[in-house]
C-alpha positions as CSV (number, residue, x, y, z in Angstrom):
1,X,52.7,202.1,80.2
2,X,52.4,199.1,78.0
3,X,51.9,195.2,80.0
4,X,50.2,191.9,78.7
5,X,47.2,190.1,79.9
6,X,46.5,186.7,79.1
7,X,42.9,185.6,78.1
8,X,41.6,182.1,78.3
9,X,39.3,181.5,75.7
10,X,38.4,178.5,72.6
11,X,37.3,180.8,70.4
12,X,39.0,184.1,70.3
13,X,35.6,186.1,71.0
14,X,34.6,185.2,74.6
15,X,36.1,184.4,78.1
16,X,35.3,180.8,78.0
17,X,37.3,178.6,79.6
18,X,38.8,177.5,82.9
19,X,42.4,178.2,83.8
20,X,43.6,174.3,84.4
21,X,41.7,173.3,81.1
22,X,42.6,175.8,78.7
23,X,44.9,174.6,75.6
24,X,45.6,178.0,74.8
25,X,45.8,181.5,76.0
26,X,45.4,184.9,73.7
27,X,48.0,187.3,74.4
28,X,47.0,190.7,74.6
29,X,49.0,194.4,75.1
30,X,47.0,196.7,76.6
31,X,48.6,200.7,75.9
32,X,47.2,203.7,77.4
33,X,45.1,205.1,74.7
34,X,45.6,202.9,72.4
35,X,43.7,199.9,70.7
36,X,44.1,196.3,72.4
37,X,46.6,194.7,70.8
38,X,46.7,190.7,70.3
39,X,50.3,189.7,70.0
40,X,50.5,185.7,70.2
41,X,48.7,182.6,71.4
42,X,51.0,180.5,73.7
43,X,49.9,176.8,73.2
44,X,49.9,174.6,76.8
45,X,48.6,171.4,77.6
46,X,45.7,171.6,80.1
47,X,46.6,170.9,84.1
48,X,43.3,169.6,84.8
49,X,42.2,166.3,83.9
50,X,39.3,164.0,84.6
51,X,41.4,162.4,87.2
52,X,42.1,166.2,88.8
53,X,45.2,168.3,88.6
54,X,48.3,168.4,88.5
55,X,50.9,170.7,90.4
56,X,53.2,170.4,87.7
57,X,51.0,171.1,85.2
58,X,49.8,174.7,86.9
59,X,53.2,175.2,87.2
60,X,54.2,175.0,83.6
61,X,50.7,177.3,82.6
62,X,52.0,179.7,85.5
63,X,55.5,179.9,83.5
64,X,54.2,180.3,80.3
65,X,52.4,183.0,80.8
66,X,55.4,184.6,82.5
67,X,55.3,188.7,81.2
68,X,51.3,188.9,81.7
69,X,50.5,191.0,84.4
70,X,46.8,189.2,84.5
71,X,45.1,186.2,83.2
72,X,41.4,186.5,82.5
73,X,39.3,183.2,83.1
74,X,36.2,182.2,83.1
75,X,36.8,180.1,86.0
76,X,40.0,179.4,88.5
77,X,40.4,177.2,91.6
78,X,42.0,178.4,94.3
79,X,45.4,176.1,93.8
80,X,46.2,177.8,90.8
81,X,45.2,181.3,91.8
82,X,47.6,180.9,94.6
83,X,50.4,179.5,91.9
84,X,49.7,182.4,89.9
85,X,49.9,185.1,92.4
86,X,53.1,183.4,93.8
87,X,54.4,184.2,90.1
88,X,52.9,187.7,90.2
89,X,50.3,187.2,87.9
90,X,46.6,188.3,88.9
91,X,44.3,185.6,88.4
92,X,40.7,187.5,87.3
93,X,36.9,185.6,87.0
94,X,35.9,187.6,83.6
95,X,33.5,185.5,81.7
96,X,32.7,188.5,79.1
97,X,33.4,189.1,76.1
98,X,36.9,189.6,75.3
99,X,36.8,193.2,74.1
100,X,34.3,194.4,76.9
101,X,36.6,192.3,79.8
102,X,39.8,194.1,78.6
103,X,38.1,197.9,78.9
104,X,37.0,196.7,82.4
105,X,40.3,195.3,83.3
106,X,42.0,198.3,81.9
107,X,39.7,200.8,83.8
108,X,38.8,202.7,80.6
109,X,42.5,202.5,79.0
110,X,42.8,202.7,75.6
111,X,39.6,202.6,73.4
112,X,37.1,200.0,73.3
113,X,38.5,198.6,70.0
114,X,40.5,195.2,70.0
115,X,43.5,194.8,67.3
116,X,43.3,191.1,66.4
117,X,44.4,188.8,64.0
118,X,42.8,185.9,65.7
């Protein structure tokens, strides 16, 4: 059964980036047996700011990545785990390498190679 997972990341490679800073997340579909398959990145505007964050803003990431099952981060606070979860989204502390974070996440589905036109 195909679902996406969302990846937080500046540079396409590695799990880099906190949830309420990210400016983008990589959209990947993960099929059983299959290659990873990136489909889109979904541009936001970060919730966090050096003044803190912002409710609204967490919403509006949450909502954007409506469809992903997951969201891999390299950090999360527990506000915006909560908003996520509320939206049925599994927030997920993965600071890894994209390819190697997706066969953990996916438990050994699909093979350890990453379709990307990053």
């Amino acid at each position: 059964m195909s679902h996406l997972v969302a990846i937080a990341s500046t540079d396409g490679k590695f799990i880099n980036e906190h949830f309420g800073r990210a400016k983008k997340f990589l959209i990947f579909e993960i099929n059983e047996g299959e290659p990873f398959k990136f489909l889109e990145l979904r541009d936001t505007t970060p919730a966090c700011t050096p003044d803190g964050h912002h409710q609204d803003g967490l919403e509006q990431a949450a909502e954007l990545l409506k469809g992903c099952r997951a969201v891999l981060v390299s950090q999360i606070g527990p506000g915006a785990a909560a908003v996520l979860r509320q939206k049925g989204i599994e927030p997920l502390v993965r600071p890894n390498f994209i390819e190697d974070a997706l066969v953990e996440y996916a438990g050994g589905e699909g093979n350890k190679q990453v379709n990307t036109a990053i």
